[in-house]
Each structure stands twice: as C-alpha cells, then as structure tokens.
N, C-alpha and C positions, 0 to 999 in steps of 0.2 A: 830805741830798740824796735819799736814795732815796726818802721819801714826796714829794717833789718829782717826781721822776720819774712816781709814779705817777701823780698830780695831770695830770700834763702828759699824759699816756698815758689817764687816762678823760676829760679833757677834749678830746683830741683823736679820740678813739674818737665824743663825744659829737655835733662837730662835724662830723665825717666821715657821722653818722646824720644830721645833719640835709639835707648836700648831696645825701647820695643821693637822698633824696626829694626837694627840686629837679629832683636829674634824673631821676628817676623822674615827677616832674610833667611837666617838658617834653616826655619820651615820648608821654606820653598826652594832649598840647596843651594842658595847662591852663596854664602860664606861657613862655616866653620863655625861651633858651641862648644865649649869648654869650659874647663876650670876657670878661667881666664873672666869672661864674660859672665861669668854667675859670680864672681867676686865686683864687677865694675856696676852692679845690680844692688849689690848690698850696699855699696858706700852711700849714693844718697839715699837709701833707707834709712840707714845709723844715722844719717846727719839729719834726719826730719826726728829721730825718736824722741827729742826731746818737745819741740815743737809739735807735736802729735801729742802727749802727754798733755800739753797745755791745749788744747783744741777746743776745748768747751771752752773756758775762762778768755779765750781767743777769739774765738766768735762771736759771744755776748762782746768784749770791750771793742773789735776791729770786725763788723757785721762786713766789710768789702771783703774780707779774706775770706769769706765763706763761700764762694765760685771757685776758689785756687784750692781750698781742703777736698771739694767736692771733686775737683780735676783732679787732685793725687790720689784723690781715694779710688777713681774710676779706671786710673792709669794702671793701679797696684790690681785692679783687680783684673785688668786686660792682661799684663804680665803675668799673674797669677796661670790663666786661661792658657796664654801663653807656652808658658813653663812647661805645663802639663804635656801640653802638645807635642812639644820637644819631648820631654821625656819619653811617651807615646813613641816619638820619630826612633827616640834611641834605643828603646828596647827591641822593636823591630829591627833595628839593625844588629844589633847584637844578634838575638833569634837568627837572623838572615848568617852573621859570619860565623854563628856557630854553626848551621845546616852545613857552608861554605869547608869548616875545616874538617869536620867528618865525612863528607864528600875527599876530600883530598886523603883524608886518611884513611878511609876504603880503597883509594885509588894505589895509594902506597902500598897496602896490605897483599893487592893485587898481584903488584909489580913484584914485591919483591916475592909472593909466591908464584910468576911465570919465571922469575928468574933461578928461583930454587928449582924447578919443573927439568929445565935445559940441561 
C-alpha cells in the first residue's frame, strides 16, 4: 500500500499542477472558470482526504513522502491564493455587467420617452 499511496500523492500533486495553471489562465483571460473547473479541483482533493488524515502516522512510517505532503500542501495553498483571485476577477465583472445593464437600461428608458415625445 504504501507505494500506492505515493502513486496517488504524485499523481494528485501532478493534477493539482495542472489546474493551477487553468487558473492561472483564467486570471489572465486566456480561458473560461466555471462550475466546471471548480468541481475538476475538488476530485483530487476528496481523493487525498483520506491520505491526508493519515499524514502524521505517514510521515513518521514513509519519512520520503514527506517533500510530496509538503508539495500538496503548498499546491492547495497556491490554488487557495488562486481561487481568491478569480473570485476578485468575478465579482468585478459582475459590478462591471451590472453598471453595463443599467446603462442600457437608461438608454431604453430614454428611447422609449423620445419616442413617446414624437
């Protein structure tokens, strides 16, 4: 089991490198954050919860595994930082499309009294 463990631990280390940079893309507008990608965030989370549980008792027996706990714990807290950020991104944009549709809804209000006007 234990070279299982670690399997699961660089695999999910590996996975976790790849979403950052997702979000790290979305920061800098080059793709698209959703539902979607905050759920492919959680799955190896849930699949380490158990291994994470055992981490103490993991460490003391498999002292090697202790650079791969230290990398997902530093990964989880990049994405943490991450998250944020986005979140940050989205609420400005929100703010931003709601100025956008009260704008347009002035505009309407306008219109349709130049047209009452005529």
């Amino acid at each position: 089991m234990g070279e299982g463990v670690r399997q699961t631990i660089l695999r999910v280390n590996a996975r976790l490198a790849g979403l950052l940079e997702e979000a790290r893309c979305a920061l800098r507008g080059e793709r698209d954050f959703g539902v979607e990608e905050v759920r492919k965030i959680r799955q190896p989370v849930e699949e380490m919860a158990t291994i994470v549980a055992r981490s103490a008792e993991l460490r003391r027996m498999q002292p090697e595994l202790t650079g791969e706990f230290d990398l997902y714990k530093a990964r989880l807290g990049e994405m943490q930082t991450t998250l944020a950020q986005i979140r940050a991104m989205l609420l400005a944009r929100q703010a931003s499309l709601e100025a956008r549709r009260a704008q347009l809804s002035a505009v309407s209000q306008w219109i349709n009294a130049f047209r009452n006007t005529r």
